[in-house]
N, C-alpha and C positions, 0 to 999 in steps of 0.2 A: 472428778469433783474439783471444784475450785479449790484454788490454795489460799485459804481466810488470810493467813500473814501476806500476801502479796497485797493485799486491799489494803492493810494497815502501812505499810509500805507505800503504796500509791497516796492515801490518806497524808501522810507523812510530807510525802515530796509535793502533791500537790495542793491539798484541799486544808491542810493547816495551816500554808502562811499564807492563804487569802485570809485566813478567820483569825488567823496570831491575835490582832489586836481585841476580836472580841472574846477570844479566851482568856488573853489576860485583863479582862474587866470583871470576867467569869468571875474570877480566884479571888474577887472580895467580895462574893455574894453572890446569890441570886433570887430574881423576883420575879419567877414565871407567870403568866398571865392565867392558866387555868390548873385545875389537874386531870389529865387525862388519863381514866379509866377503860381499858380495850382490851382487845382478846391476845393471846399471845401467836392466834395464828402468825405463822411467816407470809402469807401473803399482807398483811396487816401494817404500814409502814404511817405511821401517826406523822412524824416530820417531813414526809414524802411527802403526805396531801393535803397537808395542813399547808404545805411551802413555811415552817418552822425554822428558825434558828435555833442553834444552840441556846439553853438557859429560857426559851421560850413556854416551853411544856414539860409539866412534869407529870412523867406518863408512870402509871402504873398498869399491868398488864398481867390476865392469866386465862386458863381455858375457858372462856364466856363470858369475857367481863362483868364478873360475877360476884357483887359488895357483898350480901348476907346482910342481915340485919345484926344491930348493933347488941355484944355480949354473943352471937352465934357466928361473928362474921371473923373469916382464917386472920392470923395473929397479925401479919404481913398487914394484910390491907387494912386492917382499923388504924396501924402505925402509920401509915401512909397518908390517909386521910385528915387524922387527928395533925398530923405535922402539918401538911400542906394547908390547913386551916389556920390552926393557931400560930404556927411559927411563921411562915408563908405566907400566910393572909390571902389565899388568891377568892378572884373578885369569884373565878366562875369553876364549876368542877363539870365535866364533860363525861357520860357515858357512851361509849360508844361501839354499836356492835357492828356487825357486816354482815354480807351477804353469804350463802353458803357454808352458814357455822357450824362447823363439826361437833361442835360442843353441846347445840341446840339441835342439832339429829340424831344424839346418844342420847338428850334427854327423852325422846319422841319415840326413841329406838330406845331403851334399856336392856334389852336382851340383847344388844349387839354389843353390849358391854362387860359382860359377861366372865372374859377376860382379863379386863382392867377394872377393877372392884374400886381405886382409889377414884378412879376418871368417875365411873358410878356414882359412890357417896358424894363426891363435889357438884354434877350437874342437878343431882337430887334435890338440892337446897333451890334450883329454881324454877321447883313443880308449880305452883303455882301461875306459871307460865303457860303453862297450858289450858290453864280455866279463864285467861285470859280472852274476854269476847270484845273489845274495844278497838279490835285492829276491823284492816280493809277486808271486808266477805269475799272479794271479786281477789285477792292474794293469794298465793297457793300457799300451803300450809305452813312450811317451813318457814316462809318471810314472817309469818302473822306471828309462828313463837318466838322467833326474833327482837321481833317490834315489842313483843308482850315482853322478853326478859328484859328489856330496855325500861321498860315504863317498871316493870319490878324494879331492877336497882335502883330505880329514882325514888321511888317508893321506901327502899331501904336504909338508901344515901339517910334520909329523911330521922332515924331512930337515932342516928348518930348525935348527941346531944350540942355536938360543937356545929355542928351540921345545920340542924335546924333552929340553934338560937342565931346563929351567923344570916340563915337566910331570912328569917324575921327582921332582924337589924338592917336589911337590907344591903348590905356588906358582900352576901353572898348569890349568887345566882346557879340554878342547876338547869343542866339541858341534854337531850336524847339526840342521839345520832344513830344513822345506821348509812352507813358505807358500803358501795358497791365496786371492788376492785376489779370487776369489768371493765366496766363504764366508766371508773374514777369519780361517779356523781356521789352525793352525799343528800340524804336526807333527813331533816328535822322535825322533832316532835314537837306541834304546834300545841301550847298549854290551851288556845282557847277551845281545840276541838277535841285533844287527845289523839291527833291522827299525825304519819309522816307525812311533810311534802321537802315539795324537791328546793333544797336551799339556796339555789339563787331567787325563789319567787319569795324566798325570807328577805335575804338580805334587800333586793327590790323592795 
């Protein structure tokens, strides 16, 4: 197994006195451009493929990226979101799932969980997921609950009171992701169809 302190080490002698100076710009603030919500997998690297700085994203992360609705949603993450709105101010809050989620195959699989009852009650909250009929017919299944927990936490994002008076006021913007650490493509949910496409024919 790799030795994690030789990385911080390396980190140290190489990769913080290119960034010295935006670290110390860091330490009087920060004004990250979105919050990003994503799964805690470790294949999952948000600054990696975003090509991120430091102070850029403020990412919060757990098994599914998984909001809850607001008053049901874990302690963590309503803090998280409640700050990055009101204190933060960011313009855009990003959910964003990926490809092959372990998280969204336990929920499809429950009885493979069986063992881990907490992992259980947590994917539970995004059954709803599953009665989800708005994804691609021609997807195999697992993408489609995917795509469907994606358009859920956006859905949920929504209950959050600072949430959706922020995106009324225009202030704020919400958007779906799903990430394929294959490929490194990334794809958006398009508001006018409710469908993924592949994010360069966005940005085009």
């Amino acid at each position: 197994m790799r030795d994690l302190l030789s990385g911080v080490s390396q980190f140290q002698k190489d990769t913080f006195p290119q960034k010295k100076r935006r670290f110390k710009e860091l330490a009087q603030g920060q004004s990250p451009e979105a919050l990003f919500i994503t799964c805690s997998d470790s294949r999952v690297n948000p600054e990696l493929f975003t090509n991120s700085e430091p102070g850029e994203i403020f990412v919060i992360r757990n098994a599914g990226n998984i909001v809850g609705r607001k008053g049901e949603a874990d302690l963590g993450m309503a803090a998280t979101i409640e700050y990055a709105v009101k204190a933060l101010q960011v313009p855009q809050i990003i959910i964003c799932g990926h490809a092959k989620c372990g998280a969204m195959q336990g929920l499809m699989s429950p009885e493979a969980l069986t063992t881990m009852p907490d992992v259980g009650k947590w994917v539970a909250q995004a059954q709803a997921a599953l009665e989800d009929q708005a994804g691609d017919p021609n997807a195999d299944r697992l993408t489609q609950v995917i795509e469907a927990n994606i358009r859920l936490q956006l859905k949920n994002l929504m209950t959050f009171p600072e949430v959706a008076d922020a995106v009324e006021a225009g202030s704020l913007r919400l958007h779906g992701w799903l990430y394929d650490f294959e490929t490194g493509k990334v794809n958006v949910l398009a508001p006018e169809t409710n469908q993924f496409i592949d994010s360069s024919v966005q940005v085009a």
